[in-house]
Backbone as CSV, one residue per row, in Angstrom:
resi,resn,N_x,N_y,N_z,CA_x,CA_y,CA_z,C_x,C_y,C_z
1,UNK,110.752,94.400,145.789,109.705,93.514,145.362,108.370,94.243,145.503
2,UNK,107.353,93.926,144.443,106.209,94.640,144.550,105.061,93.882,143.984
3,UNK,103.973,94.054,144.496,103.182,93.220,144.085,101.818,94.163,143.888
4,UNK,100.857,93.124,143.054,99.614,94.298,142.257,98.374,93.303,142.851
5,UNK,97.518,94.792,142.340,96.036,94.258,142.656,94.946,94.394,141.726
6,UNK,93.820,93.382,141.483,93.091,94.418,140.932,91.606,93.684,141.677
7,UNK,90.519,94.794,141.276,89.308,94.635,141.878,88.140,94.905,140.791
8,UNK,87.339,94.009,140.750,86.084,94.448,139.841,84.965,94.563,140.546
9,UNK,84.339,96.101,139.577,83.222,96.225,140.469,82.213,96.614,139.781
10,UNK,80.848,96.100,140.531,79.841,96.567,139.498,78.882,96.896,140.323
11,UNK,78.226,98.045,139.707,77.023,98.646,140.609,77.686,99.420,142.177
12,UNK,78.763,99.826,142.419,79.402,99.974,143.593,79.263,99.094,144.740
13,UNK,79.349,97.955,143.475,80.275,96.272,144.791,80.916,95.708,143.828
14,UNK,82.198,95.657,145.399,83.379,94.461,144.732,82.623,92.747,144.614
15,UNK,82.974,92.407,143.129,82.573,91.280,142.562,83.700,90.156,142.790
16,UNK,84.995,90.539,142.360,86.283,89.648,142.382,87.356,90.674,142.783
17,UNK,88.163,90.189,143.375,89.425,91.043,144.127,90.481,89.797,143.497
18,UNK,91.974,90.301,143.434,92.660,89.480,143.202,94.222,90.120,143.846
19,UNK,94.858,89.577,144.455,95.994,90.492,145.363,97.266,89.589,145.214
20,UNK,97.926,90.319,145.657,99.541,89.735,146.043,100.540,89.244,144.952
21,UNK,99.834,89.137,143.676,100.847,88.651,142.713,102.268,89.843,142.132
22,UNK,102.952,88.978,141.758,103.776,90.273,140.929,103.450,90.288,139.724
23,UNK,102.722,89.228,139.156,102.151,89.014,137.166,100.592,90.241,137.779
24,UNK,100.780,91.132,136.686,99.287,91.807,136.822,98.094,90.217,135.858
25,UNK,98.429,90.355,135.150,97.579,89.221,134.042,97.038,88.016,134.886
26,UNK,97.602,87.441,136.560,97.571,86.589,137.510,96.892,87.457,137.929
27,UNK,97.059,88.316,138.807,95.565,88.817,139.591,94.394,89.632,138.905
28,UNK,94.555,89.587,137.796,93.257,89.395,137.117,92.115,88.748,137.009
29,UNK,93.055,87.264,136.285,92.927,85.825,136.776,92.553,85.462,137.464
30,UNK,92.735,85.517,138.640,92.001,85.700,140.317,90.854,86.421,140.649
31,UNK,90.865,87.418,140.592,89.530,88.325,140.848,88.514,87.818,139.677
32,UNK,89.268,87.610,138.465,88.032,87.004,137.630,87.487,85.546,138.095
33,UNK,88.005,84.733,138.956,87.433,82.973,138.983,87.133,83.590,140.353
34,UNK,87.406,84.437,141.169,86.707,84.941,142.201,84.984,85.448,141.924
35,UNK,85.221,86.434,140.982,83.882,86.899,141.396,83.442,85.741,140.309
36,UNK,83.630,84.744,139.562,82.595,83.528,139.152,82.389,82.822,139.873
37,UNK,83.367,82.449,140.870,82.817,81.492,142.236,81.813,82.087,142.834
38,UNK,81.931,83.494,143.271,81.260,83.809,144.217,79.142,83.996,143.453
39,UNK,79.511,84.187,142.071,77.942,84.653,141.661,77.563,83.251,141.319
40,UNK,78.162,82.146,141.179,77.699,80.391,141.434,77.748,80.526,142.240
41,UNK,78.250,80.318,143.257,77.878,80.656,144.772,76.476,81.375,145.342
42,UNK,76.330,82.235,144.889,74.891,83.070,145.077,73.477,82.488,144.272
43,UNK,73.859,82.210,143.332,72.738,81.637,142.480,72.367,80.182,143.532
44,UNK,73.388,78.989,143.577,73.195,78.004,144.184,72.665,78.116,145.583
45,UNK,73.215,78.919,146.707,72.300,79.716,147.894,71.002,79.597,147.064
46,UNK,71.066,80.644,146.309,69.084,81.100,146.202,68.377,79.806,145.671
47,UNK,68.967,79.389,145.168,67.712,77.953,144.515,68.418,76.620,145.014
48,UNK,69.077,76.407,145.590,69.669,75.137,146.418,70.642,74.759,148.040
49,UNK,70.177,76.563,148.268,70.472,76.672,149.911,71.773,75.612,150.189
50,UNK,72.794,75.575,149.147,74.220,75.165,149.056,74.737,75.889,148.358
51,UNK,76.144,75.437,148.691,77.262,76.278,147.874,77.288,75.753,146.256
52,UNK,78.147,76.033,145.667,78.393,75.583,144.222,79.107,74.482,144.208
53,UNK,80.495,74.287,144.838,81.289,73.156,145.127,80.455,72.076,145.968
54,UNK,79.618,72.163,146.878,78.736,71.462,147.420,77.782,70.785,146.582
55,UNK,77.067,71.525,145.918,76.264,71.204,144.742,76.828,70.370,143.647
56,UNK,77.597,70.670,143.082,78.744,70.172,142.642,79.397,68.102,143.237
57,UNK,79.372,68.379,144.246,79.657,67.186,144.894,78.383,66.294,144.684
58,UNK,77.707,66.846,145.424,76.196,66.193,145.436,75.388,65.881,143.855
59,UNK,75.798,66.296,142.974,75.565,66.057,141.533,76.906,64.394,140.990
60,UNK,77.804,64.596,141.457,78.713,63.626,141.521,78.375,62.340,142.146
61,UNK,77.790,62.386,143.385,76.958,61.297,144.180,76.360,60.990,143.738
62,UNK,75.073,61.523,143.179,74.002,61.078,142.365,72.634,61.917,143.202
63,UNK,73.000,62.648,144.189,72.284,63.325,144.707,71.676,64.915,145.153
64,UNK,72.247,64.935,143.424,71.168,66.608,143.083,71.097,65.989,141.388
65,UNK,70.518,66.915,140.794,70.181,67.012,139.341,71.085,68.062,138.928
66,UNK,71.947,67.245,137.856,73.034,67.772,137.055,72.247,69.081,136.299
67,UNK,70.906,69.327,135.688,70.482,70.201,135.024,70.450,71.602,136.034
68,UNK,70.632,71.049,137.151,70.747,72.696,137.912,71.664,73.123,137.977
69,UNK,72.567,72.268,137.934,74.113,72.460,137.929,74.809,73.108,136.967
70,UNK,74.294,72.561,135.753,74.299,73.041,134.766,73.810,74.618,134.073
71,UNK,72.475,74.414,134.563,72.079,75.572,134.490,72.889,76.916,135.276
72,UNK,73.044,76.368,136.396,74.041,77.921,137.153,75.380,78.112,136.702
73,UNK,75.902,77.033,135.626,77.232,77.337,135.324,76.764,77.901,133.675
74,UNK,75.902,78.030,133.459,75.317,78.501,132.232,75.101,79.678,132.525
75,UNK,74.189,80.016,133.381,74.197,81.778,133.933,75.657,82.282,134.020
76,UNK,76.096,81.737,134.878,77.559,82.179,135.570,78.131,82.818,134.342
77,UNK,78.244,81.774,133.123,79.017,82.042,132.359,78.472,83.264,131.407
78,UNK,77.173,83.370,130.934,76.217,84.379,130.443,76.471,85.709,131.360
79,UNK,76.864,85.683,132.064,76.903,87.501,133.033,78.406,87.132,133.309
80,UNK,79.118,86.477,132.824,80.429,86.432,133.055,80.628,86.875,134.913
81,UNK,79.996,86.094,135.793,80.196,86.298,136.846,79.862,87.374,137.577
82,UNK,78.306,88.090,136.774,78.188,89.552,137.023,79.102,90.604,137.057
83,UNK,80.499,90.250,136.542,81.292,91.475,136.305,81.180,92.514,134.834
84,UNK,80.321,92.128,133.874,79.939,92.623,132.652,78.729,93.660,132.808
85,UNK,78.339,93.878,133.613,77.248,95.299,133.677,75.859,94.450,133.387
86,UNK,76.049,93.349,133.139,74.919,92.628,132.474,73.791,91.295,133.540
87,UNK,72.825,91.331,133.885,72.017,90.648,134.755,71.600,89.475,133.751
């Protein structure tokens, strides 16, 4: 039994890691919704000192503004999670 990895990196940092599967096309998959969590994740830190899933919640309550929310899943998706070379 054997299993694969893969890692994306940009600028010499890992963005998304993805491990342990035996499908390569699955840890792709992984390292790719990895490093998009993690650069929503970073964006939401810098302008809402929360996480994304947090933010996320709190937009559900009624207690953030969906347009920020929006907006960082709009970036996210525009730099494809900063794994595209692209800011």
């Amino acid at each position: 039994m054997s299993s694969n990895s893969v890692l994306y990196v940009r600028e010499r940092c890992t963005v998304g890691i993805g491990t342990g599967e035996q499908d390569r096309v699955g840890v792709a998959e992984i390292a790719a919704f990895k490093a998009y969590t993690k650069y929503a994740d970073n964006l939401c830190f810098d302008r809402c000192g929360t996480s994304a899933k947090d933010l996320e919640l709190k937009v559900a309550r009624g207690q953030a503004d969906r347009a920020v929310l929006d907006e960082i899943r709009e970036e996210t998706q525009a730099t494809k999670g900063a794994s595209s070379g692209r800011r």
